[in-house]
Backbone as CSV, one residue per row, in Angstrom:
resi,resn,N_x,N_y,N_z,CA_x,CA_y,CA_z,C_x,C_y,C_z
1,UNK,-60.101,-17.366,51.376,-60.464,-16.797,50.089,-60.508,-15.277,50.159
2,UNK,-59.916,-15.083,51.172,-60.112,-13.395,51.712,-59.327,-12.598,50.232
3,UNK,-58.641,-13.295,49.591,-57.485,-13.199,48.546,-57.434,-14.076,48.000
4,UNK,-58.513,-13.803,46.668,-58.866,-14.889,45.964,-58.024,-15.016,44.759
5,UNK,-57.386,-16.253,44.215,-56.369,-16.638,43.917,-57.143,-16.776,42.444
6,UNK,-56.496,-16.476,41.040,-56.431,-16.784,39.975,-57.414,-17.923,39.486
7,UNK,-57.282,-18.727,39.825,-58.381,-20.173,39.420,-59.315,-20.401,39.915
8,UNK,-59.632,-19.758,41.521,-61.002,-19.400,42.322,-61.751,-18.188,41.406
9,UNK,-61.079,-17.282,40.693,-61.870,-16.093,40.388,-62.224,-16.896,38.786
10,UNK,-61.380,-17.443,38.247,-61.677,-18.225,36.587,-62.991,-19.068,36.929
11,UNK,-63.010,-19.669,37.946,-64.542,-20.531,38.796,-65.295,-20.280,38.886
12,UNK,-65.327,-18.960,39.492,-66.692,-18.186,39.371,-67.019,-17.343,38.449
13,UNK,-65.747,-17.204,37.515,-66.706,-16.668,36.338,-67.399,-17.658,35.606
14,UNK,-66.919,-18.758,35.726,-67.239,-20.126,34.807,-68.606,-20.127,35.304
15,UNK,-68.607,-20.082,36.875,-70.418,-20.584,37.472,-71.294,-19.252,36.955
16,UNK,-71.031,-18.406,36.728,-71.741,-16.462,36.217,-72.188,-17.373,34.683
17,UNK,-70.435,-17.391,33.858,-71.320,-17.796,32.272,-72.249,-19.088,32.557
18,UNK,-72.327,-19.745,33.493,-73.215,-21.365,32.899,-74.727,-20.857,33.034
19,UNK,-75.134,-19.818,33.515,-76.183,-19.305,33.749,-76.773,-18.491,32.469
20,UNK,-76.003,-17.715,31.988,-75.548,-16.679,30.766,-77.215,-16.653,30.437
21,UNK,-78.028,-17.717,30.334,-79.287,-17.865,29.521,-80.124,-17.696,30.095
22,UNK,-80.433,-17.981,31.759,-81.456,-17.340,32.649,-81.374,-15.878,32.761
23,UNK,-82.788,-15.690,32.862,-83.342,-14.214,32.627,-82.952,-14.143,34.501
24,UNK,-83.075,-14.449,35.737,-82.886,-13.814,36.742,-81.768,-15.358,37.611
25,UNK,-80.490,-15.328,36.914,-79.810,-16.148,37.422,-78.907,-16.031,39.153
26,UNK,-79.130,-14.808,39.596,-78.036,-14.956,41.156,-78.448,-15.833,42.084
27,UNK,-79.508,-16.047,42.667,-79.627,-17.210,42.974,-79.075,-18.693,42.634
28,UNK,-79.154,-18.835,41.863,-78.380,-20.076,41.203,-76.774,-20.108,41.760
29,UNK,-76.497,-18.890,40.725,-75.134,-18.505,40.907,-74.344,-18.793,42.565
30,UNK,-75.465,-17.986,43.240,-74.778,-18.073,44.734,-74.609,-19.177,44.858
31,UNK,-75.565,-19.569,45.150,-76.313,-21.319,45.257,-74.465,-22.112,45.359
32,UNK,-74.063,-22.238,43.795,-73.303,-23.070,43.529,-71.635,-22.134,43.862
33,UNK,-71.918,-20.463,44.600,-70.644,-20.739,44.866,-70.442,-21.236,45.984
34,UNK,-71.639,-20.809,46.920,-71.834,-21.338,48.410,-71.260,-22.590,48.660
35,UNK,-71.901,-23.627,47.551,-71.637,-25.033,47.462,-70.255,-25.873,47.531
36,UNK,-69.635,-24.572,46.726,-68.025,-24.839,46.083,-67.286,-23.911,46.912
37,UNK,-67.564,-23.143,47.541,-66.096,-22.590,48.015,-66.415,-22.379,49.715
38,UNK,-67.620,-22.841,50.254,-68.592,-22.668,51.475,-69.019,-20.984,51.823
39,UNK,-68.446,-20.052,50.952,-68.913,-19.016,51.685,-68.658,-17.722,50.586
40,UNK,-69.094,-16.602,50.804,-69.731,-15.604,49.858,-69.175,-14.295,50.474
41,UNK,-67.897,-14.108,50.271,-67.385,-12.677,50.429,-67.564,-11.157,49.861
42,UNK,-67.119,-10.180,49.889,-67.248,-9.313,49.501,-66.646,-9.482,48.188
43,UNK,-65.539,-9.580,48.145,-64.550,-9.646,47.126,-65.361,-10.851,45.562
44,UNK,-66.160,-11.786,46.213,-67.068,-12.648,45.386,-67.823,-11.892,45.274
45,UNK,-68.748,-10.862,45.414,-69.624,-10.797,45.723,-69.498,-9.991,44.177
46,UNK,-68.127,-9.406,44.631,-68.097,-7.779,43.227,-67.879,-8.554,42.187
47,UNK,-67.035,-9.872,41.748,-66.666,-10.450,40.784,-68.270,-10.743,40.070
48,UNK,-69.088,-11.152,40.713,-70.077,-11.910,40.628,-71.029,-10.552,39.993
49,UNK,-70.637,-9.402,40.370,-71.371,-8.063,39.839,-71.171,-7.924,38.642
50,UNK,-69.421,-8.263,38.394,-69.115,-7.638,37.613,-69.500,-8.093,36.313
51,UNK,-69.762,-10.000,36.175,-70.155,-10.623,35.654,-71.903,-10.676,34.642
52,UNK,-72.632,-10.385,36.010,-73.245,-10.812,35.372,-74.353,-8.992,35.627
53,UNK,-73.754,-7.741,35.954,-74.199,-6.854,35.729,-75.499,-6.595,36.894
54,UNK,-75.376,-7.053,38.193,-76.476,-6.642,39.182,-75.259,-6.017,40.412
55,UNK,-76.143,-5.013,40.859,-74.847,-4.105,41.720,-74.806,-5.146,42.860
56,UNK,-73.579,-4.576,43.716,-73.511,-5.387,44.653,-74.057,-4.978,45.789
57,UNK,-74.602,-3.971,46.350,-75.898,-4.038,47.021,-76.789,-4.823,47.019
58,UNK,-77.273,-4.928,46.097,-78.408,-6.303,45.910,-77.359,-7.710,45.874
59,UNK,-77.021,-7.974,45.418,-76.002,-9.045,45.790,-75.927,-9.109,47.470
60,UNK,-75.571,-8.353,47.857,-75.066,-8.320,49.710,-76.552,-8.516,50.144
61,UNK,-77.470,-7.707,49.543,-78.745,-8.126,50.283,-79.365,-9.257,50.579
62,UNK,-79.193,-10.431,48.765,-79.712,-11.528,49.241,-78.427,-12.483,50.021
63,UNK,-77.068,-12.302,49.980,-76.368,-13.051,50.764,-76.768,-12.807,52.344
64,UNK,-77.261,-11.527,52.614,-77.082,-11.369,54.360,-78.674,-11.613,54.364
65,UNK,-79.740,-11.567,53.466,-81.064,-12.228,53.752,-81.596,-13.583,53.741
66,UNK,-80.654,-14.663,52.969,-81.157,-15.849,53.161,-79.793,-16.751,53.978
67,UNK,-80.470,-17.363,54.947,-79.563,-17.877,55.841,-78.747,-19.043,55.541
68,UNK,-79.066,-19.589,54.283,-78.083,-20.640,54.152,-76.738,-19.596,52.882
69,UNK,-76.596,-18.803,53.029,-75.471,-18.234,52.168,-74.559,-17.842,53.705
70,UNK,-73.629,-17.565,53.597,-73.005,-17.159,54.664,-71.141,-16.101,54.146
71,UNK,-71.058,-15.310,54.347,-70.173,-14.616,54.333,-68.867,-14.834,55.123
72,UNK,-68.695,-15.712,55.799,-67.467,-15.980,56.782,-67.235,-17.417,56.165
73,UNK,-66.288,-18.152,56.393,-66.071,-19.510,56.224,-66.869,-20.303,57.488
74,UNK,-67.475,-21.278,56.893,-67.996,-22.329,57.428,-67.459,-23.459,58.234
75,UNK,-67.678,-23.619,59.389,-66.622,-25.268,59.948,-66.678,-26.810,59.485
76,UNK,-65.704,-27.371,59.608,-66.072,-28.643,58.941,-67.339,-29.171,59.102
77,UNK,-67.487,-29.079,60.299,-69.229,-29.740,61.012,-69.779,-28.201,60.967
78,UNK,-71.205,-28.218,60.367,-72.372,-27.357,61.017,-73.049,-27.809,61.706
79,UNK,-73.457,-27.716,63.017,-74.718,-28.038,63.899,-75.393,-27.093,63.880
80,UNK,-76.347,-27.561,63.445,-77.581,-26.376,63.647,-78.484,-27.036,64.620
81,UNK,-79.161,-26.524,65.348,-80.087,-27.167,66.531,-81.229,-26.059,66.132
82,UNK,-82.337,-26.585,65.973,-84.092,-26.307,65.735,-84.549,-25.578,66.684
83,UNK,-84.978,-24.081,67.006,-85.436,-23.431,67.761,-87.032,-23.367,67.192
84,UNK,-87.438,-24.244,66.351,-89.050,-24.105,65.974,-89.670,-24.217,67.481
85,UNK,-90.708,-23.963,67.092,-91.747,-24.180,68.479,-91.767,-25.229,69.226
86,UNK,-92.063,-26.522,68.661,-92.026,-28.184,69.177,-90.596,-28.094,69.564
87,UNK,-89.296,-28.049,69.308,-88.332,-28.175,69.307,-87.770,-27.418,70.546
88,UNK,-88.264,-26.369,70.676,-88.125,-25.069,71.366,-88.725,-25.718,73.091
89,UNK,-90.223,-26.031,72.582,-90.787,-26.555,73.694,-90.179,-27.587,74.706
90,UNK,-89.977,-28.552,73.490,-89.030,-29.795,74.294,-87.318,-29.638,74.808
91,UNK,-86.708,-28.074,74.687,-85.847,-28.351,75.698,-84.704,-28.191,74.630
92,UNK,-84.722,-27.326,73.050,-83.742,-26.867,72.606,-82.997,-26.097,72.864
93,UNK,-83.520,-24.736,73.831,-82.935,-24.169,73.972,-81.314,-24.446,74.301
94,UNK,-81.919,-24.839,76.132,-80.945,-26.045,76.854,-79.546,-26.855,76.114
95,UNK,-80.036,-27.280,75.009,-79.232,-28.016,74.521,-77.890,-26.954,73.944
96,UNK,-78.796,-25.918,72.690,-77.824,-25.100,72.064,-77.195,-24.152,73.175
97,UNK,-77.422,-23.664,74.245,-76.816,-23.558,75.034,-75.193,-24.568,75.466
98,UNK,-75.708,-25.564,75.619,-74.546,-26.751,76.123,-73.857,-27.212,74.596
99,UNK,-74.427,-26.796,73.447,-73.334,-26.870,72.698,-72.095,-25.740,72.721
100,UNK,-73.056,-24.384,72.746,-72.235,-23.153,72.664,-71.210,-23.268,73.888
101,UNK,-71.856,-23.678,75.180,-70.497,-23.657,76.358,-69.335,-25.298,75.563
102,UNK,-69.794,-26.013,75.321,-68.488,-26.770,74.862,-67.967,-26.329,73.865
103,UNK,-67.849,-25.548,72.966,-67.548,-24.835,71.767,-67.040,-24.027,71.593
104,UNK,-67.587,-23.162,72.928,-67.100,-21.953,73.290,-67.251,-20.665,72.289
105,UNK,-68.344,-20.778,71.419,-69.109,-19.673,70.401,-70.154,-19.822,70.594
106,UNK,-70.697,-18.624,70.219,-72.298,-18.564,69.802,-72.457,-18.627,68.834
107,UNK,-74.076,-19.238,68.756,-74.695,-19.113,67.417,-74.394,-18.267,66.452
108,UNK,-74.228,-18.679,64.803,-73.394,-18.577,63.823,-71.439,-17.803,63.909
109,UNK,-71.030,-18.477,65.092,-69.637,-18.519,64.745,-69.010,-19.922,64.665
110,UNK,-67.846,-19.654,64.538,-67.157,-21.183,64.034,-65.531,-21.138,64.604
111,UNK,-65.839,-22.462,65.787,-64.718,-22.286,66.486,-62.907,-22.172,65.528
112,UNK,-62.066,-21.694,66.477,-61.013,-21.346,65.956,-60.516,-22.070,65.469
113,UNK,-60.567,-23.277,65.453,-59.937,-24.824,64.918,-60.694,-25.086,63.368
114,UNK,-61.393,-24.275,63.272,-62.436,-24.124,61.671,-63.396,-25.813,61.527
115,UNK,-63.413,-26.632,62.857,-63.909,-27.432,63.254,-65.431,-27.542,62.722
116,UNK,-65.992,-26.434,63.412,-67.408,-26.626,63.988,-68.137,-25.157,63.606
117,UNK,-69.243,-25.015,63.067,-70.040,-23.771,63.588,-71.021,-24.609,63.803
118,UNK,-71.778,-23.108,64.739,-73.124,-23.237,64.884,-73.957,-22.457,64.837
119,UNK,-75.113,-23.211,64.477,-76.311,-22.419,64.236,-77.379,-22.781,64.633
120,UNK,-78.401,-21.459,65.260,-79.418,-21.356,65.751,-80.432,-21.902,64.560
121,UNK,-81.489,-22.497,64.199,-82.043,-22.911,63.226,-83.870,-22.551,63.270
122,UNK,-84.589,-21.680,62.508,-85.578,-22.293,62.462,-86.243,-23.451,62.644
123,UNK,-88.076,-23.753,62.465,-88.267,-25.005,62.305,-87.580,-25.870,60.944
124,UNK,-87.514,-26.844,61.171,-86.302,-27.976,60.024,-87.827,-28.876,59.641
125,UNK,-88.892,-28.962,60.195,-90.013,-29.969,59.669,-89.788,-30.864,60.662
126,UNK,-89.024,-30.756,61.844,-88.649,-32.303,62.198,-89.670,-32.451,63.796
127,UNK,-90.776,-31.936,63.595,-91.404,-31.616,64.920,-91.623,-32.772,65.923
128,UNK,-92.061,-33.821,65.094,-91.824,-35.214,65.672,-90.745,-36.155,66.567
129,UNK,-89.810,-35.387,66.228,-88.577,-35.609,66.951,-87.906,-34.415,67.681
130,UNK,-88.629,-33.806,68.056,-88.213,-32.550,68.688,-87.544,-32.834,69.770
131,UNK,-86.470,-32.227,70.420,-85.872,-31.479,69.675,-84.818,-32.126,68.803
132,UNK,-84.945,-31.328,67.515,-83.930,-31.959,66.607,-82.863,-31.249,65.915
133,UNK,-80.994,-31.764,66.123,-80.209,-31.437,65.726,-79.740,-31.735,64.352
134,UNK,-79.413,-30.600,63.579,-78.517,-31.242,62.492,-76.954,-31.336,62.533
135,UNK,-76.379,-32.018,61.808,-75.127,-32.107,61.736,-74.677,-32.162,60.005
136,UNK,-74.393,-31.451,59.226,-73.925,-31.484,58.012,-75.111,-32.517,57.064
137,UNK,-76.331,-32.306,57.870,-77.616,-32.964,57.220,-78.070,-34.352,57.876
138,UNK,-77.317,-34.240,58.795,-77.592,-36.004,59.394,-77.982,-35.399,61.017
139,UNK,-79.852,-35.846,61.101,-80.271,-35.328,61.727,-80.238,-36.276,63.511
140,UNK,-80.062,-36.103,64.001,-80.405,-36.277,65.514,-81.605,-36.306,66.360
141,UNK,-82.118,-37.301,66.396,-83.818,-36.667,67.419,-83.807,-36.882,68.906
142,UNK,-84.649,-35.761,69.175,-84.973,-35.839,70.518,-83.746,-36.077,71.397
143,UNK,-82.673,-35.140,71.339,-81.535,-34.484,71.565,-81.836,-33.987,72.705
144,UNK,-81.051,-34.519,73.788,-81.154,-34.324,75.600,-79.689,-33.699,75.942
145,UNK,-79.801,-32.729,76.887,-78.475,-31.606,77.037,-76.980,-32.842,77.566
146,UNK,-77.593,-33.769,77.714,-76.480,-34.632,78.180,-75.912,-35.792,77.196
147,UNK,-76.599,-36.012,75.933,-76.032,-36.646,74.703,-75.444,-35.257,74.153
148,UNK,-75.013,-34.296,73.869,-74.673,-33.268,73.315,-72.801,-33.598,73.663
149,UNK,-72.396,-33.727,74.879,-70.860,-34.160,75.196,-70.473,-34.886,73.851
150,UNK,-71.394,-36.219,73.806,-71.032,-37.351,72.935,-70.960,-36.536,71.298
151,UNK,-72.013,-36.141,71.173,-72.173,-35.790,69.795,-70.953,-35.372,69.357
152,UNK,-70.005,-33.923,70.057,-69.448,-33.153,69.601,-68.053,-34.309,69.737
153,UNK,-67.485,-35.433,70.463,-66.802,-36.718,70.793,-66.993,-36.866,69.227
154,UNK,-67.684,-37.387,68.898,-67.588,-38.253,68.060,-67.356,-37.535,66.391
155,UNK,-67.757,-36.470,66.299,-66.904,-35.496,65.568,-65.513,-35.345,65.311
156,UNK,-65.257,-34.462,66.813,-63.700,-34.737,67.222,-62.975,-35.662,66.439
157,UNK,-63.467,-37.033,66.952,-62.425,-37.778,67.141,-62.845,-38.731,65.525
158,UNK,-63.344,-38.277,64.753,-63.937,-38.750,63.387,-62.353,-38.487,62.351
């Protein structure tokens, strides 16, 4: 979308007007381009200015301040693995480690195959099952550095 094409830019003006009636709509807005196109460029960012009249400074601010917006394209799979405290305690680190060496990125990149990213994660609530992985919302508990091979297997080969 680096070169956003005619009917991507008609899209997001469409998602700017459906808002037209909220008094503080970008949030929203992002929300649903995030949703629809996975990711929030510069080039979106100005359309999205131009629309609905907030500079794009503030625009860039809340895209690079809240962590589920993301500015790069996203991989088919997100893993995010839980660095909360419980999670942390029981041996996450370890794990996101042994994802990043099979992956061969760090936390928030996304291998070259547009496969996979990953991400380092706050607590997720999932303390009970610590440590706990996500995968595109389908969570994993109590995630040991040696089920991690399988996980990323069964992706793959999905």
């Amino acid at each position: 979308m680096a070169h956003i094409n005619e009917k991507a830019v008609a899209r997001i003006r469409e998602i700017c007007a459906s808002y037209a009636s909220e008094n503080t709509p970008l949030m929203m807005i992002l929300s649903d381009i995030q949703n629809e196109f996975g990711y929030i460029p510069l080039e979106v960012q100005e359309i999205v200015s131009e629309e609905i009249g907030v500079s794009v400074a503030d625009i860039y601010g809340v895209v690079t301040f809240y962590s589920f917006f993301s500015l790069e394209p996203k991989g088919k799979y997100i893993i995010g693995v839980c660095l909360g405290t419980a999670c942390y305690v029981k041996g996450a680190g370890p794990v996101l480690d042994k994802f990043s060496e099979i992956l061969g990125i760090k936390p928030g990149e996304t291998t070259a195959d547009g496969l996979f990213t990953l991400d380092a994660l706050r607590c997720i609530g999932a303390c009970g099952i610590a440590p706990a992985v996500t995968i595109n919302g389908k969570v994993y508990p109590k995630v040991k550095v040696s089920d991690v091979p399988g996980i990323i297997d069964s992706y793959k080969n999905a």
